[in-house]
N, C-alpha and C positions, 0 to 999 in steps of 0.2 A: 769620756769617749776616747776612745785609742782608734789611732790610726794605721794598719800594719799591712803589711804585703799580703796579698792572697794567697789561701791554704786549700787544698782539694776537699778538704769536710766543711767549708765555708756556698761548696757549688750549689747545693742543694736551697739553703736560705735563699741563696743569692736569686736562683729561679722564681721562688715566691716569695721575692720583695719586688720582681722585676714584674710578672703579673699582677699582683695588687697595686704598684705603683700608678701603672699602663690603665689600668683599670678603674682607675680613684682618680688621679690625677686628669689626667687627658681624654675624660667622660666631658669635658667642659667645648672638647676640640675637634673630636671625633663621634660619629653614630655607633651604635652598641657593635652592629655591623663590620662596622672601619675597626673597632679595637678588636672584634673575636679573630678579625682575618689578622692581625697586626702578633696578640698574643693571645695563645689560643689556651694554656695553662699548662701544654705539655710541651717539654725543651727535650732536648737530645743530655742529658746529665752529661755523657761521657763527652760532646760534642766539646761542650759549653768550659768542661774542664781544661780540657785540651788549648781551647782557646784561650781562657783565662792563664795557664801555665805558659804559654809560648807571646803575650802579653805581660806589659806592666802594668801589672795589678793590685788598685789599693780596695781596702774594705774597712769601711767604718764599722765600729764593733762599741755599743752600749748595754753594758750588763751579759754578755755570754750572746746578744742579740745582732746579726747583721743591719742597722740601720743604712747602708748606704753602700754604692760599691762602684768604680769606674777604672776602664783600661783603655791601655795607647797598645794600637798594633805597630809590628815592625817598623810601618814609613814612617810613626810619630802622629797618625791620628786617633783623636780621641775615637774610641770604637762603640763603647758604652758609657752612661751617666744616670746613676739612678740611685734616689734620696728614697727614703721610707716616709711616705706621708706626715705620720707624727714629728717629723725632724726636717720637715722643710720651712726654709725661712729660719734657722733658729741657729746660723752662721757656723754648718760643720763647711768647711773651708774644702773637700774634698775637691773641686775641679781644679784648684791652686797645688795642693799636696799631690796629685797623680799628674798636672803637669811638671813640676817640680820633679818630681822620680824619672818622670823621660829624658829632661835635659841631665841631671846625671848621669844615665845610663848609657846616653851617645845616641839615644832617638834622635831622627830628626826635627824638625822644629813645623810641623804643621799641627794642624787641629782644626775637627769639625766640632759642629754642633752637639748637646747634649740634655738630657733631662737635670736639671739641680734638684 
């Protein structure tokens, strides 16, 4: 598993690991209802890039595969957190490694909540 900064040909995975994640995952938390309004399976691509570029951005990457992908906006909070099903529980250390990238980068030091 490699751990590397976020790439603009990475956006795309990232969408449908963030839907299926929302969808599989958090079926246990929310009504079918609460996740279609939450993710509905269509992102903004360009939106999401944009964000993810002006963000520090890390992406777990298995086999050419995005398994996993989290970013710190400007202030220093975590903005997104999201594991691939098959690789939850199985210790890819991603919310330690993207906070780690923001204290070197001179992010602030806050953080919110996240999907692992």
């Amino acid at each position: 598993m490699e751990l590397r900064e976020y790439k603009s040909t990475d956006c795309e995975q990232m969408a449908q690991l963030f839907y299926n994640t929302v969808h599989s995952i958090n079926v246990k938390n929310y009504t079918e209802e609460q996740l279609n309004a939450w993710v509905t399976g269509s992102v903004d691509l360009q939106e999401w890039n944009h964000s993810f570029l002006n963000h520090k951005t890390v992406v777990a990457v298995e086999d050419d595969e995005v398994v996993g992908f989290g970013d710190i906006d400007q202030s220093g909070c975590l903005a997104r957190l999201y594991v691939h099903i098959n690789y939850q529980g199985m210790g890819i250390t991603l919310k330690n490694y993207v906070m780690e990238k923001k204290t070197s980068s001179g992010f602030s030091d806050k953080s919110s909540g996240g999907n692992e």
